[in-house]
Steps between C-alpha positions, in 0.01 A plus 500: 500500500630857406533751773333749472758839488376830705621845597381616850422869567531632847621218577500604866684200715391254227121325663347545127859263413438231765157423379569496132823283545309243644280493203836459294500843361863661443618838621760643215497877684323735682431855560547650866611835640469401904838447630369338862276274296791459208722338826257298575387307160893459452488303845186309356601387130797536268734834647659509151182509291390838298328776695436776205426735765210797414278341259407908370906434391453253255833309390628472148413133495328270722476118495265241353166502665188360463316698775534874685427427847394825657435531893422895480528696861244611684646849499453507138130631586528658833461867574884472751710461175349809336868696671729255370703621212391193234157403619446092438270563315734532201492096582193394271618714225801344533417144467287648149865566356652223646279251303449758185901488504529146543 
């Protein structure tokens, strides 16, 4: 059986991962800004493996994937984040030119 290849968005500390790797899916990358919860899904799964950082950043090139994963923050719609300096709610417009791109 062929896994099934993914890229996970806010990938926070990686719970969207655990579930889908039991289901035999494969992670080739992930997007994730957090540095507390970037130390933390190193601990958990491969320390080595790709974090592509700001997903509003997209990279030149990205690898094979069959699915975009997204686990979007809560923030992205609350009325705190309106000080911040990049708002998540660039997020969803994000993932648009993520799979428009790829």
């Amino acid at each position: 059986m062929k896994k099934i290849k993914y890229i996970d968005v806010c990938s926070g500390i990686g719970i969207t991962r655990l579930s889908l790797e039991r289901n035999h899916w494969e992670c080739v990358g992930r997007f994730e800004t957090d540095l507390v919860a970037e130390e933390i899904y190193k601990s958990l799964y491969n320390p080595k493996e790709r974090n592509f950082g700001d997903v509003t950043r997209l990279p030149l090139s990205l690898p094979e994937f069959d699915v975009l994963v997204a686990s979007i923050p809560g923030s992205t719609f609350s009325r705190i984040n309106r000080n911040t300096s990049r708002p998540d709610s660039s997020i969803p417009f994000a993932l648009v030119e993520l799979l428009y791109r790829y």
